[in-house]
N, C-alpha and C positions, 0 to 999 in steps of 0.2 A: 300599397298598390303602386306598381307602375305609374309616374305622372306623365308618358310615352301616349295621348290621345290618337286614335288614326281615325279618319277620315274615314263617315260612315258609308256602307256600300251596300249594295241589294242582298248578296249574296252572305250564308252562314260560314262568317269567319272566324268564330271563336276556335273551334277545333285546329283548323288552320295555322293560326297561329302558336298554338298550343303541340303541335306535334313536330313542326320546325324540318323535317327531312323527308321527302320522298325520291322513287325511284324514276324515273324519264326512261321510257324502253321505245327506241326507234327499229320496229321490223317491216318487212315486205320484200317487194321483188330486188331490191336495187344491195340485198344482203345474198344476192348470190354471183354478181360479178364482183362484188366485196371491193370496192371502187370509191366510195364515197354516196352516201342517200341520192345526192344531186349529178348522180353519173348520166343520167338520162340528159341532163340539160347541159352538164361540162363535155361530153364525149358527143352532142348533139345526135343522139341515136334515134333513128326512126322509130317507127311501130315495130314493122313487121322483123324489125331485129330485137330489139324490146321485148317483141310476145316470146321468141325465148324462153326469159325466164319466167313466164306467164303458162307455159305448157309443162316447164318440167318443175314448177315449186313443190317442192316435197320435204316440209319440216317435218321429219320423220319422229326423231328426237324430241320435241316439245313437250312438256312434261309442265302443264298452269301449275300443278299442285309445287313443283319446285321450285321457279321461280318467287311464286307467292312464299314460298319457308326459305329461300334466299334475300329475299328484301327485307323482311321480317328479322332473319339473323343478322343482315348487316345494319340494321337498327332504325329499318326506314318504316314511316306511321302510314305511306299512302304511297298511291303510284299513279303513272297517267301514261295508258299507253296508243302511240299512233292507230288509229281504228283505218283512215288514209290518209298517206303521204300526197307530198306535191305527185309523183307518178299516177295517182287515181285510183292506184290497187287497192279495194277494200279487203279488210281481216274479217269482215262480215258478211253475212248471208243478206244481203241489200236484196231486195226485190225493183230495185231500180235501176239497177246494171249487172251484166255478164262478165265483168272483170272484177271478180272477186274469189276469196279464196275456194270457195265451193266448189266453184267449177276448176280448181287446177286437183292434182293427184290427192292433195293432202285432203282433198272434200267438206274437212270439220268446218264450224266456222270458231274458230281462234277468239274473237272477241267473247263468246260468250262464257270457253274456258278459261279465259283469263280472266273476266267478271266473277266467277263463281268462287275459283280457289282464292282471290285474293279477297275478298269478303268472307271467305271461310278464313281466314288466315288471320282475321282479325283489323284488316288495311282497310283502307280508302282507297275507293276507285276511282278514276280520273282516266276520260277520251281526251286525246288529241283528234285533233280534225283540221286537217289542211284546206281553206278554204281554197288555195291554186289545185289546179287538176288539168296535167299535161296529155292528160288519156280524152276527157270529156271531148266529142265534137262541139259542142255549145261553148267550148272557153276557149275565150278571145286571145289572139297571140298577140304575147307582149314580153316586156325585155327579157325574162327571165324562162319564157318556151324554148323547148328543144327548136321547136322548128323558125324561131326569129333569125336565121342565119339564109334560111332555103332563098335563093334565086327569087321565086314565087309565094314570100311567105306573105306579101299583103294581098294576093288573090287568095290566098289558102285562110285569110282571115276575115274576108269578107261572108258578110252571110251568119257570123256568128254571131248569135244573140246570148245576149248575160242574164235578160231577165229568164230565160228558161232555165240555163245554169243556175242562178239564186234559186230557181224552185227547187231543181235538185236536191242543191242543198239543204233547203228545207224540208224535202222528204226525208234524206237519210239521218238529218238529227233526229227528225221524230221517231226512227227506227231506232238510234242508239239511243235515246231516252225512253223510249216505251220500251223495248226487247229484253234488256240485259237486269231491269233491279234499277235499285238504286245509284243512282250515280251521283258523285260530291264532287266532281270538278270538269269543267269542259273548258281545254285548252284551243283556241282557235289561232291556225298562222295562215297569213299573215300579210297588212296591206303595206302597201307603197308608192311612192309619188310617181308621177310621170316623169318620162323622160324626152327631152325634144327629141333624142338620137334615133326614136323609134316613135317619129310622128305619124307616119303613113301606117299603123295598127290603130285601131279602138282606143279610145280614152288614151292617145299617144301613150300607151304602154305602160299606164299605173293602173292599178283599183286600191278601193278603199271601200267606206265602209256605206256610199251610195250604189255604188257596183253589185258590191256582197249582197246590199240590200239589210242591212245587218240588224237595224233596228226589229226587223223583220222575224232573224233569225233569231236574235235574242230574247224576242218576247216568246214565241212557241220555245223554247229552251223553258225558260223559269215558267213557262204555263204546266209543262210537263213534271218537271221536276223541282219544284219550291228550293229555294233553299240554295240551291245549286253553282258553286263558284263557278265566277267564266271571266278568264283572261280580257285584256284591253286590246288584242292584237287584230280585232275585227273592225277597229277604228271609230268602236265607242266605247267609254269608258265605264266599265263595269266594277270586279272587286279586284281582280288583281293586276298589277304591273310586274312583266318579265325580262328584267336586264339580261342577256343571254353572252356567254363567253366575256364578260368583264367583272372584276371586282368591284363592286359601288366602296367610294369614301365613307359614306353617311347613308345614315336611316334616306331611302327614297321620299321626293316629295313630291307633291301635286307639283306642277309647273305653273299652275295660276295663283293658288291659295296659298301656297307652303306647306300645308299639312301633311302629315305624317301619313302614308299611304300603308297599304298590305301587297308586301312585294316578295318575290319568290326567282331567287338567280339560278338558271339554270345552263348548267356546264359537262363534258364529256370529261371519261378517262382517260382522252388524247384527241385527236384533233378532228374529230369524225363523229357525226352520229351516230350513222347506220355502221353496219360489220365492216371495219375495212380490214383487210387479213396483211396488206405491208407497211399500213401505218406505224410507227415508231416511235412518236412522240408524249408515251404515255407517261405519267403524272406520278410525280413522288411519292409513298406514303405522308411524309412531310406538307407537300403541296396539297394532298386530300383531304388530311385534316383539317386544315388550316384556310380553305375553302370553307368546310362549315361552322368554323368558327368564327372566322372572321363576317360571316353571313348572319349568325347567330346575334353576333357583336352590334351588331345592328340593325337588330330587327327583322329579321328579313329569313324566308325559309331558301332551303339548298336542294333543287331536283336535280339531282344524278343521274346521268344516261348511261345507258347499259345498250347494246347495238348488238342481238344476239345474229349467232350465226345460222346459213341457208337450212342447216340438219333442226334450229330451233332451238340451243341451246346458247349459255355464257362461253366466250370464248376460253382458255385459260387465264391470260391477261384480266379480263375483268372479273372472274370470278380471285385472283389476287387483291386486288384492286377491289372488291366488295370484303373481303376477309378482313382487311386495314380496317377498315368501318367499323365491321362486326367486332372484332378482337380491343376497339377504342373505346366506341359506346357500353362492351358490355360494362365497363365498367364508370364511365365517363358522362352516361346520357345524361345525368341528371343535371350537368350544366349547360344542358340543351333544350330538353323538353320541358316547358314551362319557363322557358329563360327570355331575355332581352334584354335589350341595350341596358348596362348598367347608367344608375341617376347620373346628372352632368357631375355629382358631389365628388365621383371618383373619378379621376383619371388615370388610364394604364401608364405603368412603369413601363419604359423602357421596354422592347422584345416584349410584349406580353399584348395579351388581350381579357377581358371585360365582359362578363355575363352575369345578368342577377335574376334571378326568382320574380314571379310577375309581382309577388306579394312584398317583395321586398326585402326578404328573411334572410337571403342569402346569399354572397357575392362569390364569381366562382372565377379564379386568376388563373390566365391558362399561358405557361410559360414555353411560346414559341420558340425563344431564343434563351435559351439555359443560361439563368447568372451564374453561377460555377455556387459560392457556399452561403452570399447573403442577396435578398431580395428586397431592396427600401422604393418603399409605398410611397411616397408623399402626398401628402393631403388627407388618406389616411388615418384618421384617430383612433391607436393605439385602445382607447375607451371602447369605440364603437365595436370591436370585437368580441367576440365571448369564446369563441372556441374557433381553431383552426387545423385542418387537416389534407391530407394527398387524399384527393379523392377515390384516386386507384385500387387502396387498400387501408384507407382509413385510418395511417400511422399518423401521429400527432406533426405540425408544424410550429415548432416556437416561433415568439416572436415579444419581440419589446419595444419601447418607445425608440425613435432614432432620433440621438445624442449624438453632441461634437464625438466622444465615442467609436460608437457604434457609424456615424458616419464616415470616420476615417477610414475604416475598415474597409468599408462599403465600396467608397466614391471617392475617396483622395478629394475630398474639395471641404475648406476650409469653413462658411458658411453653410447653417441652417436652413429649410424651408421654413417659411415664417406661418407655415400652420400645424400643427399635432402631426407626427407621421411617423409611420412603421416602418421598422426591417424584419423581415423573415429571415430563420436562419434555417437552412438546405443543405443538404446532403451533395459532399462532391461532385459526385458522379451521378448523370441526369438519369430520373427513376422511370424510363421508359419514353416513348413516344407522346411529344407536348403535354407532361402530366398537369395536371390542375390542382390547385390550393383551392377548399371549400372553404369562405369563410362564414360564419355563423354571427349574424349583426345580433347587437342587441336593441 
């Protein structure tokens, strides 16, 4: 068994950990100027230019059952999708607001087809819920409102009370945990500190998780739905932490205790959540992989955003970019699912990364940076292996003890490691996209 303890939590994370990838799908109004999610607040755009795209939203295209057999084929266990964004737009049939999808052309309500097919599909489902809402009269303007710019934006923020906002939000959780089934994850964004620059607004222009009322929220959350993972982003700490747009070094820790936490890095397939249609900066195959592996590597699961577009579908770009995935895992997953940080015993060579079996059984070397025809292990005992193989295709991996030898070959360097240690001997020419050495411990 893993000797990796994490740091116990309310919520049912065995599955969790156990399934290591899901999908992050950021939709609503702000995927049909195709600008960036946050264009309401970069472009400071009023309402009544805003409603817009509030009158003519028409995901005509949307198809939950594909999606759900697209995440699915690109090898992902669960999904978590915006129910509303910071703009307010709910994907649901809310009974506590007129700005939701029901009332634009498209009429469905969205969330509950996307609940359906992807629990038919065999996933886990997972809500986002933005606790900011640029749309509510009840929320207080603060540094990050469209309207913190306006001439009049601290007369336009008087008057605004938070605690009717919290209740808000307290209704509509209870609507997406009672309405849709079961749900396994509720991702909550997101608080922030105040800022003197924006002293003359409420709470000089932070909230957190007195604001949110969060303790509040949290407990009707797990009253509704036992069991139920929910993000730290409401500024109490629950079961998971979300490093977002960075690679962590190391297994995440508590910041008080040390411990080993249950963390989950979530990142786009270019620089944008929501649909940007001229963004450019999208992501290697190389760079995708290698994202969830190095994720894996330490502990830690990988949400992939997907930002479909206004018609409701994957762009081309991302459904490329989901194919990488799918075409890696099919043959790959298993040094995924059920994986984690390899024991401190092994250390990665060189270009490579480190995955093992929770039980122990199995160490899975995943060669980032291609050595050309031999691979030396160090540390490594030669013994501790029984069988080795590309996990792609199951052809055999030799290997033997690494000898003055066999190290010359290697490593041009004169001196042993003064513990038992391997070389792998590899095939020239690299056998596809970061393949992996399974090894079989004894």
């Amino acid at each position: 068994m893993s000797s990796y303890k994490r740091r116990p939590s309310p919520g049912d994370t065995e599955w969790f950990v156990r399934d290591r990838f899901g999908m992050f799908i950021h939709f609503g109004l702000y995927s049909m100027p195709a600008r960036h999610e946050w264009v309401k607040n970069y472009e400071s755009i009023p309402e009544d230019q805003y409603d817009r795209y509030f009158r003519h939203f028409d995901p005509d295209l949307f198809d939950a059952q594909q999606w759900a057999k697209t995440a699915r084929e690109s090898g992902m266990k669960y999904a978590v999708l915006t129910t509303k964004h910071h703009e307010g737009f709910c994907l649901f049939d809310s009974a506590y607001t007129d700005y939701k999808i029901t009332n634009t052309p498209f009429k469905r309500d969205l969330v509950k087809e996307y609940a359906d097919a992807f629990r038919a599909e065999g996933l886990k489902v997972g809500f986002y819920y933005s606790l900011i809402d640029w749309h509510h009269p009840q929320f207080p303007i603060d540094l990050y409102h469209p309207r913190r710019h306006d001439e009049n934006a601290a007369e336009l923020d008087r008057g605004r009370d938070m605690t009717k906002y919290a209740a808000y939000m307290r209704d509509q959780v209870r609507e997406l945990l009672t309405n849709y089934g079961k749900i396994d994850i509720l991702w909550f964004d997101f608080s922030y500190a105040p800022s003197e620059k924006y002293a003359a607004f409420q709470f000089s222009g932070g909230k957190g998780k007195d604001q949110w009322e969060s303790e509040k929220l949290i407990e009707l959350a797990r009253s509704l739905q036992p069991g139920i993972i929910i993000n730290n982003r409401s500024g109490v700490e629950q079961d998971l932490y979300t490093p977002e747009q960075y690679q962590p070094n190391d297994w995440v820790r508590h910041p008080e205790t040390g411990e080993y936490v249950t963390w989950e890095a979530c990142q786009t397939f270019s620089g944008s959540w929501g649909y940007h249609r001229d963004e450019s900066s999208w992501k290697s195959p190389e760079t995708l992989i290698n994202l969830l592996v190095n994720t894996v590597s330490l502990g830690g699961n990988l949400l992939m955003n997907v930002g479909p577009t206004s018609r409701g579908v994957f762009d081309p770009r991302a459904e490329k970019a989901l194919k990488v995935y799918g075409d890696w895992m099919r043959s790959n997953s298993r040094s995924i699912y059920g994986c984690t940080m390899a024991e401190p015993e092994f250390s990665a060579p060189a270009g490579c990364r480190l995955t093992q079996r929770e039980d122990g059984s199995r160490l899975y070397i995943h060669l980032q940076t291609y050595p050309f025809k031999h691979l030396a292990f160090e540390g490594l005992d030669p013994q501790r292996v029984d069988y080795a193989q590309f996990l792609q295709d199951g052809s055999e991996v030799k290997f033997k003890p690494l000898t003055q030898k066999t190290d010359s070959i290697n490593r041009g360097k004169e001196s042993l490691p003064d513990k038992p240690s391997t070389v792998f001997s590899l095939p020239a020419i690299q056998p596809g996209l970061c393949p992996v050495i399974e090894l079989f411990l004894k």
